[in-house]
Short mmCIF file of the C-alpha atoms (twelve columns), coordinates in Angstrom:
data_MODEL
# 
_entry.id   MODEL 
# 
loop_
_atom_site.group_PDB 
_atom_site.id 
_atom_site.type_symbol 
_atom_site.label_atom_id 
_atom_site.label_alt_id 
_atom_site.label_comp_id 
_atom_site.label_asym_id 
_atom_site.label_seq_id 
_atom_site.Cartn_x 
_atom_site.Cartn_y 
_atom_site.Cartn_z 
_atom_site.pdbx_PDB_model_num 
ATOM 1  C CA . UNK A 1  196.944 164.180 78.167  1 
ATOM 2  C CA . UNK A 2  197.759 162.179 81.273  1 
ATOM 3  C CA . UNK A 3  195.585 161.881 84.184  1 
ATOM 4  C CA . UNK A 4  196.035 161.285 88.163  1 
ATOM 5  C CA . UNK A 5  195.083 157.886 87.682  1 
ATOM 6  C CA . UNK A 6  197.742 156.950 85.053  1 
ATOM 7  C CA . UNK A 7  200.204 159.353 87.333  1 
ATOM 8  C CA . UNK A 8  199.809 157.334 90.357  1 
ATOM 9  C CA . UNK A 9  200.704 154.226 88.728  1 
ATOM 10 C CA . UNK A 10 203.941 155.616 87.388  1 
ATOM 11 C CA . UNK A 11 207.374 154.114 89.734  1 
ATOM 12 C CA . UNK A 12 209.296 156.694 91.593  1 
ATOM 13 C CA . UNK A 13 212.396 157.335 90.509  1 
ATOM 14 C CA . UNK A 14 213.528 158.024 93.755  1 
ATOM 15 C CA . UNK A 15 212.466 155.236 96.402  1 
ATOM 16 C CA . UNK A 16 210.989 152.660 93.372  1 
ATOM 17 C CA . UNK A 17 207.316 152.470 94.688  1 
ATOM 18 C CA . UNK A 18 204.732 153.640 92.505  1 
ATOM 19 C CA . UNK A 19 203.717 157.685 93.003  1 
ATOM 20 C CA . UNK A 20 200.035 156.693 93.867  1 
ATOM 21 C CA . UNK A 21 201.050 155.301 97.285  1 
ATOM 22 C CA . UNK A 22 203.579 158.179 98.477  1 
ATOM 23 C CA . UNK A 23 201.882 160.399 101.319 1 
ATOM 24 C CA . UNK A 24 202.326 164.446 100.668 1 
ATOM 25 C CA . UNK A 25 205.172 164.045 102.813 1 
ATOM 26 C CA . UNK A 26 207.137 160.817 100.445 1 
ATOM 27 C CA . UNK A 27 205.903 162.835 97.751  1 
ATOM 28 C CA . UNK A 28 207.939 166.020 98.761  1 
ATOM 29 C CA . UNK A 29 210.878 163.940 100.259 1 
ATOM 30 C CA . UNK A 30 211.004 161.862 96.852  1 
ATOM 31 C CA . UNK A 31 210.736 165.081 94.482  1 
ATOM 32 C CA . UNK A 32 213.200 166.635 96.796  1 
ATOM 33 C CA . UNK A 33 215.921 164.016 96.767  1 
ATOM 34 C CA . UNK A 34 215.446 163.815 92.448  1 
ATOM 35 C CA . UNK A 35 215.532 167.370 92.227  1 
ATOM 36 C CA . UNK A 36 219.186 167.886 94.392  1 
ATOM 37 C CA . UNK A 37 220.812 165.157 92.419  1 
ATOM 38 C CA . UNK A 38 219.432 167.032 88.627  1 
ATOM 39 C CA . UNK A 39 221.048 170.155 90.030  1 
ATOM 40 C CA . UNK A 40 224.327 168.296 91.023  1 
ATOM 41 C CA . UNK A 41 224.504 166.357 87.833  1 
ATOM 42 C CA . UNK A 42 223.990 169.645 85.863  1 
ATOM 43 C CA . UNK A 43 226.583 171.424 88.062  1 
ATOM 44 C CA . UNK A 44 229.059 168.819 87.198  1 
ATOM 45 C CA . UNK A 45 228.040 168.801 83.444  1 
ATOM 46 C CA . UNK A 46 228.588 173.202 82.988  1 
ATOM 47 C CA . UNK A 47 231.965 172.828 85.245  1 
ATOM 48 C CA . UNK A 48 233.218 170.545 82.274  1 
ATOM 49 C CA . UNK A 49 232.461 172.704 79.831  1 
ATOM 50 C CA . UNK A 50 233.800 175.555 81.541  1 
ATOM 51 C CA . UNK A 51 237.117 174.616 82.033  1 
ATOM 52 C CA . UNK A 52 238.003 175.520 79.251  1 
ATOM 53 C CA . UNK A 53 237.234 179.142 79.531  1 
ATOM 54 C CA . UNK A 54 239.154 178.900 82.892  1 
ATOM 55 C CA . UNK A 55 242.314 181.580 82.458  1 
ATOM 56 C CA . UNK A 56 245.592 179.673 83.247  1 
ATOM 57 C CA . UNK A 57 246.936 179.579 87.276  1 
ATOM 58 C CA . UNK A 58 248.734 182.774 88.182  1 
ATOM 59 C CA . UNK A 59 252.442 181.776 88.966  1 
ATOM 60 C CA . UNK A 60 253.998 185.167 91.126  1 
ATOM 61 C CA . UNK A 61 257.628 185.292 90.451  1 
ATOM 62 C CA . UNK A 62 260.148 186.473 92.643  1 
ATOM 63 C CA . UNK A 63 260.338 190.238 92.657  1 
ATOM 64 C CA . UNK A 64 264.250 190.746 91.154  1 
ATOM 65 C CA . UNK A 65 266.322 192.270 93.533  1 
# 
């Protein structure tokens, strides 16, 4: 199991200093700014794969006269 000690020596991903000498407020900006670019990663990731489930563009033709 890891501890608080071994956790604040672990670098942020986010800003590159280690976690043990963010204040709350760092902490929550850095977790923050890691967490938005997951999501937008991921995002990008499942509209790939759904494209291809994506029915074709509907073309109206002209009504005939």
């Amino acid at each position: 199991m890891i501890g608080s000690k071994q956790i604040d020596k672990i670098m942020c991903i986010a800003c590159q200093s280690l976690i043990g000498e963010h204040s709350k407020k760092n902490l929550g900006r850095c977790l923050f700014r890691v967490q938005g670019t997951m999501i937008a990663e991921g995002k990008s990731q499942v509209d790939e794969k759904m494209s291809k489930y994506k029915s074709p563009k509907f073309v109206p033709q002209e009504a005939s006269k």
